[in-house]
C-alpha positions in Angstrom: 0.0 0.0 0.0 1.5 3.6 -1.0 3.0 5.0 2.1 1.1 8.7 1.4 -2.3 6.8 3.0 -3.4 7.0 6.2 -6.0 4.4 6.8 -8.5 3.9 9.3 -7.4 0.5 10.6 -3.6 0.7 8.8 -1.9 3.6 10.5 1.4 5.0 8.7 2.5 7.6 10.8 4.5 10.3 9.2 7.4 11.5 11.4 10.6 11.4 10.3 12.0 13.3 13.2 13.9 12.5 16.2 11.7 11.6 19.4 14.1 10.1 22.1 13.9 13.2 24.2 10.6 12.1 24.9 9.6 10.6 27.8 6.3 8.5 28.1 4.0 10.2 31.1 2.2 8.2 33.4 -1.7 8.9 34.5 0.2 9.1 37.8 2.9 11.0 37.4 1.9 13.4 35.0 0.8 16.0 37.7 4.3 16.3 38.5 5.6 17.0 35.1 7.2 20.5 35.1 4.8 23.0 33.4 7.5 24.4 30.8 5.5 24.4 27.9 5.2 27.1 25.8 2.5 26.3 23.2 -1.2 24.3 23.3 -2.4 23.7 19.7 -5.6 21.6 19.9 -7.7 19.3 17.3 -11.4 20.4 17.0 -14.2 18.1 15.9 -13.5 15.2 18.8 -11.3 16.9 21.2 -12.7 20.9 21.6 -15.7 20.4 20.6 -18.1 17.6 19.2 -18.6 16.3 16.1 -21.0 18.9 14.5 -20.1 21.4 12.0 -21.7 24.8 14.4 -20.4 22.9 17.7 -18.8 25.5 20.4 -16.7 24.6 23.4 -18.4 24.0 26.4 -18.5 26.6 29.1 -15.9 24.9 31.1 -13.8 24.1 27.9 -14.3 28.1 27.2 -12.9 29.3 30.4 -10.0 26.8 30.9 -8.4 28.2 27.3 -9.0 31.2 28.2 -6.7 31.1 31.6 -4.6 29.2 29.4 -4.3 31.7 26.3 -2.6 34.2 29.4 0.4 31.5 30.0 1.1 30.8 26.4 0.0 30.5 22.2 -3.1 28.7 22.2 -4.3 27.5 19.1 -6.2 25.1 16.5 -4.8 22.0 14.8 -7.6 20.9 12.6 -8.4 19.5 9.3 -11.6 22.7 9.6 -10.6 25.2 6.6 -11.2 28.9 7.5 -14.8 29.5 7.6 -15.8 26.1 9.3 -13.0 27.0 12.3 -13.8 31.0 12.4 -16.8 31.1 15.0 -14.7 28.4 17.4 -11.2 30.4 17.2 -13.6 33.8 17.8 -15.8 32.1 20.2 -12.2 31.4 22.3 -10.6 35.0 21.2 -7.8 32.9 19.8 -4.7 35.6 18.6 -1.5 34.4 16.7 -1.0 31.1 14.3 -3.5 28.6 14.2 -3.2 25.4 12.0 -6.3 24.9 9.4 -7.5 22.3 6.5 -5.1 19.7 8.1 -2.0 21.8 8.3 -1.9 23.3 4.3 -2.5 26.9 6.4 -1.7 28.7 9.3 -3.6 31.8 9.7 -4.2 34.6 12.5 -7.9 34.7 13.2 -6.8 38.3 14.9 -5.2 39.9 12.1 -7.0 37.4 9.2 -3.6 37.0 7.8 -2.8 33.8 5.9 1.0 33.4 8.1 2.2 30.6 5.5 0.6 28.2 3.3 0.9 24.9 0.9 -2.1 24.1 -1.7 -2.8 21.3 -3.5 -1.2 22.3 -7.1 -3.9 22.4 -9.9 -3.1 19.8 -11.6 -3.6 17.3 -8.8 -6.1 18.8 -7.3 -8.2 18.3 -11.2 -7.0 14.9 -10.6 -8.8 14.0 -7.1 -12.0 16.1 -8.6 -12.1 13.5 -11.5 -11.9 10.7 -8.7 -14.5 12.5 -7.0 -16.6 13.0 -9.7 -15.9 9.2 -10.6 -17.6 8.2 -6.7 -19.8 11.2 -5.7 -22.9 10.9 -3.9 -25.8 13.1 -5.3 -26.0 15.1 -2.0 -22.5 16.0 -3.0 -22.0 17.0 -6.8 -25.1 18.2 -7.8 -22.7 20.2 -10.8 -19.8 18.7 -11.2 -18.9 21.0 -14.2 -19.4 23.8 -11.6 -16.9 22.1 -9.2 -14.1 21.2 -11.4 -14.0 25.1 -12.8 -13.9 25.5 -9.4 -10.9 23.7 -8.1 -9.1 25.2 -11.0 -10.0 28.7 -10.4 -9.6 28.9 -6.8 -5.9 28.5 -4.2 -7.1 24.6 -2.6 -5.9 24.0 0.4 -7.1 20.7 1.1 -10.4 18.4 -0.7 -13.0 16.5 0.8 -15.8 14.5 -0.4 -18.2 14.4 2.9 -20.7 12.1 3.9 -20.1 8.6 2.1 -20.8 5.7 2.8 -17.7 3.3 4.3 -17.1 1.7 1.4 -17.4 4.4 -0.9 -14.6 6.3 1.0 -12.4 3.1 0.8 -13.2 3.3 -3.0 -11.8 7.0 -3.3 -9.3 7.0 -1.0 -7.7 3.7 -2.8 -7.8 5.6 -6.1 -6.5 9.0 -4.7 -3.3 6.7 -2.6 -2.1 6.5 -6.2 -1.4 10.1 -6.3 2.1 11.0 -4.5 1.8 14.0 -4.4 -0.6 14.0 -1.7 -1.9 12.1 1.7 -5.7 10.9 2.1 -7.6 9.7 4.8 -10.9 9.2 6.0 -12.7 10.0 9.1 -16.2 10.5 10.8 -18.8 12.5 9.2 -20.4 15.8 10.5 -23.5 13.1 9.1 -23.8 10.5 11.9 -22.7 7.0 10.2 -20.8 8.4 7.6 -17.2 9.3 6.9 -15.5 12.3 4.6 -12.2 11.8 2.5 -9.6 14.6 3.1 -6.7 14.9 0.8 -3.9 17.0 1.5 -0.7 17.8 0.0 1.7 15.5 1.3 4.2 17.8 2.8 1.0 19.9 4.3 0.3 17.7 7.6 -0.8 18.9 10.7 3.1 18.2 12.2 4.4 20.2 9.3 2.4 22.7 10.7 3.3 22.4 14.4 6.9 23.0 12.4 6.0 26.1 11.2 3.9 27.6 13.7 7.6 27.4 15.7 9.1 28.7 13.6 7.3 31.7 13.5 6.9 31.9 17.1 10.8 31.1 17.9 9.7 27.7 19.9 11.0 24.8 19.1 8.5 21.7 19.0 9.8 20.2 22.1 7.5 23.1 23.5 4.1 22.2 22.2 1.3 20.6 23.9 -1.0 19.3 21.1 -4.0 17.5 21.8 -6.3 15.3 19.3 -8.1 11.8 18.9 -8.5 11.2 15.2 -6.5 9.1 13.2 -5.2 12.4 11.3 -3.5 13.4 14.3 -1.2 10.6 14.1 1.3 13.9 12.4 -0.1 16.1 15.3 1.1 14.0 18.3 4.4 12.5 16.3 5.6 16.6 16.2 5.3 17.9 19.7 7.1 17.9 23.4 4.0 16.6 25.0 1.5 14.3 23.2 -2.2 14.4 24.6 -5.0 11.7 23.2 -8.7 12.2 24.2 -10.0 9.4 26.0 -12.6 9.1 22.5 -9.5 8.2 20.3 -8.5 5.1 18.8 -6.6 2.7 21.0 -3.8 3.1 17.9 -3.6 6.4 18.9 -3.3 6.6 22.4 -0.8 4.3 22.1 1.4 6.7 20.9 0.5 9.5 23.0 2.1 10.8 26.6 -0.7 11.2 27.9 -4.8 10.1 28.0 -6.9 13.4 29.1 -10.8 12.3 30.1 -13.0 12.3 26.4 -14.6 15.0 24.7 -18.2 14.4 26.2 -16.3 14.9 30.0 -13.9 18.1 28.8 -10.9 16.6 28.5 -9.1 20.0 26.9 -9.9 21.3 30.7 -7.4 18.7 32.4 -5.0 18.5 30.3 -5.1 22.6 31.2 -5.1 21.6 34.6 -2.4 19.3 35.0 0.3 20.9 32.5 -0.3 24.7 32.1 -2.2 25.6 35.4 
């Protein structure tokens, strides 16, 4: 299988970099961990909020970022492009770089300034249209004459064909893993007992963005919290100094992670707070 695939029961995780100055935290110990950290980058749909496209934080969720925003960089790592993540990063008065459509852009919700970015050339990107085109739903593509001129007119960041059925997304994504130019995955759908392909340029994951992001806040990664429980966060948690999982994620991923916080449904972005920024 092409190693730019990230499956949902095959995961290929993409870190190249050197992790031995981890160190693997305990439940128990973690409370004592030193709070050094200098940046909290968090996964939306599944870890700040639930899985619906106008979810908010909860009130508790709310306030903890808040007190945490004063002790360092708070914000997003989520495959959300700009207008899906606005009204969470404004809702949380988020400032400085946040990481959107899977880590092809980092923006500033203060300033709306794109701080860096990596699109899907054209070409491709008329390539995975075609394969979506091939697959679509109905509910999807009602014009897909309209959507191709789109792609080609318009900067993509990332693609997604939302709402199919499992074995439909297995269908697309094993046509789009032949493209090399970029990583696909599926995950749930906004549409209870559905799934949505993302495709990304392959050197646009979220830990490409936890790269950049400090860089242009002169941190190295070793000072990141990140938090997330999808299998697209696999990058996320490979990237940073301290590795969260939800208690909701796969067992694949919280194998890999530092740390398990509570799940989404009992605020687990409000102890992980707690314990290492608090």
């Amino acid at each position: 299988m092409s190693n730019n695939v990230i499956l949902v029961n095959e995961i290929q995780p993409e870190s190249k970099i050197d992790r031995s100055w981890r160190r693997k935290s305990s439940q128990d110990d973690s409370k004592n961990m030193i709070k050094k950290f200098k940046a909290l980058m968090i996964d939306c749909d599944g870890t700040l909020v639930q899985h619906e496209e106008l979810a908010l934080p909860s009130q508790r969720v709310s306030e903890a970022v808040h007190k945490a925003s004063k002790k360092l960089h708070v914000g997003l790592a989520t495959s959300r492009g700009l207008k899906e993540a606005r009204h969470i990063a404004q809702h949380l008065d988020l400032t400085g770089p946040s990481i959107l459509n899977g880590g092809a852009l980092i923006y500033d919700f203060q300033t709306e300034k794109v701080l860096w970015e990596k699109p899907i050339p054209k070409t491709v990107a008329q390539k995975i249209a075609d394969i979506f085109i091939q697959y679509h739903s109905p509910d999807f593509l009602r014009n897909p004459a309209k959507y191709v001129e789109y792609v080609y007119s318009n900067t993509v960041y990332n693609m997604y064909c939302p709402a199919q059925p499992e074995e439909i997304a297995r269908k697309i994504l094993k046509a789009i893993e032949k493209i090399p130019e970029v990583s696909v995955t599926y995950v749930p759908s906004w549409t209870k007992g559905k799934f949505d392909v993302l495709v990304y340029q392959a050197s646009a994951t979220k830990q490409h963005g936890i790269f950049e992001v400090a860089k242009l806040l002169n941190l190295n990664p070793k000072d990141f919290i990140v938090i997330g429980d999808g299998y697209n966060d696999f990058p996320l948690l490979e990237a940073a100094g301290l590795a969260v999982a939800m208690g909701n994620a796969s067992e694949e991923l919280k194998a890999i992670a530092d740390y398990v916080a509570p799940t989404v449904d009992e605020d687990g972005v409000v102890d992980v707070i707690e314990r290492f920024v608090l």
